[in-house]
C-alpha positions, 0 to 999 in steps of 0.5 A, a space after each residue: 483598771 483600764 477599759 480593756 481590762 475591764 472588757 475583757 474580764 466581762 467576756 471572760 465572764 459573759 462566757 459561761 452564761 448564754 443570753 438565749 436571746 440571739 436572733 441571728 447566729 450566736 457563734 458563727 458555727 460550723 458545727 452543722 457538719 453533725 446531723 441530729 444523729 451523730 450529735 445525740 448527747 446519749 450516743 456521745 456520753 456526755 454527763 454518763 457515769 459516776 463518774 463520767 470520763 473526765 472527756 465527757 464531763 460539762 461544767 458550768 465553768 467551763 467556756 464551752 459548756 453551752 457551744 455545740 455538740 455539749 450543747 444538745 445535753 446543757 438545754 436539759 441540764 441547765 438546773 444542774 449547772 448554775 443557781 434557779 428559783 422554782 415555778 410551782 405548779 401547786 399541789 392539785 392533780 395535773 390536767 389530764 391531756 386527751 390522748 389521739 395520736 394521728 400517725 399520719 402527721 409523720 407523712 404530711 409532706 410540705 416544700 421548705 422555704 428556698 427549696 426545690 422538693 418535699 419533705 416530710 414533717 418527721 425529716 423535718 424533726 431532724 434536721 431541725 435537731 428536734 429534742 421534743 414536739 407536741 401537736 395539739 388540736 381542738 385540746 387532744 395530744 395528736 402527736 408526741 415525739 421526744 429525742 436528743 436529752 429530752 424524755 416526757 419527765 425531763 425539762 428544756 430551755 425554753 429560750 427566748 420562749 421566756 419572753 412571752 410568758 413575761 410578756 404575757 404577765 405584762 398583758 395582764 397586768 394592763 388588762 387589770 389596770 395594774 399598769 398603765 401600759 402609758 405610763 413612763 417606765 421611771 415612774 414605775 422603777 425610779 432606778 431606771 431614771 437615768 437610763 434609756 428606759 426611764 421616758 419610754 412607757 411601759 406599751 413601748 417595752 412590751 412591744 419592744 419599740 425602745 430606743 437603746 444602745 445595746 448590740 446582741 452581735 456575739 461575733 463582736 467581743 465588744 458588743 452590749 451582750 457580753 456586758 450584760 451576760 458578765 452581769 448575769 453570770 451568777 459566779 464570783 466575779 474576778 478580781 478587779 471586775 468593776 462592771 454592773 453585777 446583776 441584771 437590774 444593776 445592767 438595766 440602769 447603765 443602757 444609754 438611750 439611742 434614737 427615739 422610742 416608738 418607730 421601730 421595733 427592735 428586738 433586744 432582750 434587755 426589754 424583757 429584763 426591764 419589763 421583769 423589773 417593771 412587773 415586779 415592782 407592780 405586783 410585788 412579786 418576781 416573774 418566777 412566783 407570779 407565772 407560778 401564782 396566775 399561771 402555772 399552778 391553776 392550769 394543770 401544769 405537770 411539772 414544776 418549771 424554774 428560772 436560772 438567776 443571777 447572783 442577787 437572785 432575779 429570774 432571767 426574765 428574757 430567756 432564763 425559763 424551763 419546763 417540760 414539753 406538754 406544760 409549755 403546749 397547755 400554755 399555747 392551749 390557754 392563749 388558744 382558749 381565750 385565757 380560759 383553763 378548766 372552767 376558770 378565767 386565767 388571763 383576762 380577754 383584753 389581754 389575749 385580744 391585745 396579743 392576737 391582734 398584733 403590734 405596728 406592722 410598720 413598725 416591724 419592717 424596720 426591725 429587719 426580719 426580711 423573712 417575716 414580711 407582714 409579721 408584727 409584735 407585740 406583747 413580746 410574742 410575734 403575730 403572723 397576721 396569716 389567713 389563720 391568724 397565727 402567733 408565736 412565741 420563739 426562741 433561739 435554737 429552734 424554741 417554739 409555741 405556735 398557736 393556730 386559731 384557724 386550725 385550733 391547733 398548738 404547737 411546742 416544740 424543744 430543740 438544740 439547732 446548731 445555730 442560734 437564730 431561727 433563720 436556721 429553721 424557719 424555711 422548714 418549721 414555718 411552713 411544716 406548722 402550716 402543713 400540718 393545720 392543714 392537714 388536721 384541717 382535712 385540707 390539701 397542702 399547700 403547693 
């Protein structure tokens, strides 16, 4: 079969699977011309009915099943679509959340990045198409507000928010001397081996500073990500497809490009090989580890599950959902020094390890202008701002964010038009700010 062929097959099937993962905008979309209002999934029907019209029907077959507006529905309803594994949360009663709603955060107002006046954190909810946002502070639900697909019983993709949490795993597992963060990735996956990961250690997957071939450009049909959606997609592939069938079978063609080391450069293939590579040193999955050292001894409220491919393997780079508040105790555990109801979660050293930062260096050269002075590391990015703020993020507006100044959390769902959180952050960065301030009885920022 020729090249082409064989391309345009991969596309054909890449499209019914978003690598939650871009981070710049995943389609170029203008669909922007919606509000957050005029694109409610409840006001437009979608999936509404037995059956719903045939005009308001998504299908995981279809190709526009994840393109705005089907989208603000899809990031609820991934479970309906496509094959998960579950995250158990255990059998024991969830952790009751202190409940002390401060209605005043809806007034605190802030000054968008770039822009000329004010706006108010409830404005900023929606035009930041906000399907849910929880505010934490010293442990106490101080806000709460749910809209769009998203209700307090529902679940969301999380996005690129996965990443984190397989970062955080990875963390752990260098804390416990289970992996030597120094060890070469081949030693640990010797299928790996061959490809660009096989001489790159296991620090250098974590903080993303791999040298890969691999583009996640969505607006080039030729790009890396549409070879590797069309491996995850877990549908019967076409006939004549001859390309990698899986995630871990994508992994081992990656052709190495540059050195390992100077530069940070996000791709999510990193997060995928670390999944592989916690996999083999625990002897579990992502998705029954988070649920085992996690997700069922920090009170989570609700099961969460990853989407999966055709062999099974959790989509470690951005397959993972939850409800809101389970995401936020997530936050609050990173908060409280891997501590949840007087047990020792995560080990310190791992928490040091993330909250002290990566190669600030290093992330300049990955080309986030508007991050200047961030860095990475363990896949959750470090603020380095006066209040020693990090963050785990994703596209379409995904976001924990823990200030340890503030003692503050924040989780946020939503379904942004467009994918790369250049769309938001000249409003979230700063209305997250504003609102530490203002639990901190400070003045806001000018």
């Amino acid at each position: 079969m020729s090249s082409s062929i064989s391309r345009t097959l991969s596309v054909a099937l890449a499209a019914a699977v978003p690598v939650f993962a871009a981070p710049v905008d995943a389609a170029g979309q203008s669909a922007l011309a919606l509000t957050a209002e005029q694109s409610d999934p409840q006001g437009l029907g979608w999936m509404r009915g037995f059956p719903p019209p045939e005009d308001r029907i998504i299908r995981f077959s279809d190709s526009d099943y994840f393109a705005f507006p089907k989208s603000r529905w899809t990031v609820c309803h991934f479970r309906q679509l496509m094959p998960t594994v579950n995250v158990s949360r255990g059998l024991g009663a969830p952790a009751g959340l202190e409940r002390r709603i401060d209605p005043a955060i809806d007034g605190v107002t802030f000054r968008p990045t770039g822009a000329g006046k004010d706006m108010t954190w409830l404005q900023s909810l929606s035009a930041n198409y906000t399907d849910g946002i929880v505010v934490l502070h010293k442990g106490v639900l101080v806000y709460e507000r749910y809209s769009g697909c998203l209700t307090e019983t529902g679940q969301h993709g999380a996005m690129s928010v996965t990443k984190s949490l397989t970062g955080l795993l990875g963390e752990m597992l260098v804390a416990e001397g289970t992996l030597d963060e120094t060890a070469k990735v081949a030693t640990i996956v010797p299928e790996l081996k061959q490809s660009a990961f096989g001489d790159a250690t296991v620090r250098q997957v974590l903080d993303m500073t791999t040298g890969l071939r691999y583009s996640e450009d969505y607006a080039d049909p030729k790009a890396d990500v549409w070879t590797y959606s069309a491996a995850g997609n877990p549908l019967p592939k076409p006939e004549g497809y001859e390309g990698p069938r899986s995630y871990f079978d994508y992994l081992k063609t990656v052709v190495k490009e540059g050195e390992h080391g100077p530069a940070f450069g996000y791709k999510t293939i990193n997060s995928d090989a670390l999944g592989w590579i916690i996999a083999r040193a625990s002897g579990k999955s992502v998705a029954d580890l988070l649920s085992e050292r996690i997700w069922s001894r920090m009170g989570a409220e609700q099961d969460a599950y990853y989407t999966v491919d055709s062999t099974g393997t959790p989509f470690a780079g951005g397959g993972l959902n939850a409800g809101l508040r389970d995401m936020a105790r997530v936050g609050q555990l990173l908060l409280d020094g891997g501590m949840a109801g007087g047990q020792r979660l995560v080990p310190q050293k791992a928490i040091d390890s993330i909250r002290g930062g990566g190669d600030k260096t290093a992330f300049e050269k990955g080309g986030y202008p508007a991050l200047k002075g961030w860095s990475y590391r363990g896949m959750w990015w470090v603020t380095h701002n006066e209040h020693g703020a990090f963050m785990a993020r994703g596209v379409h507006g995904q976001a924990i964010y823990v200030d340890p100044t503030a003692e503050m959390v924040i989780a946020r769902f939503s379904s942004h038009p467009t994918a790369g959180n250049a769309a938001n952050d000249p409003t979230s960065l700063p209305a997250y700010e504003a609102v530490a301030n203002h639990l901190m009885g400070l003045a806001t920022k000018p």
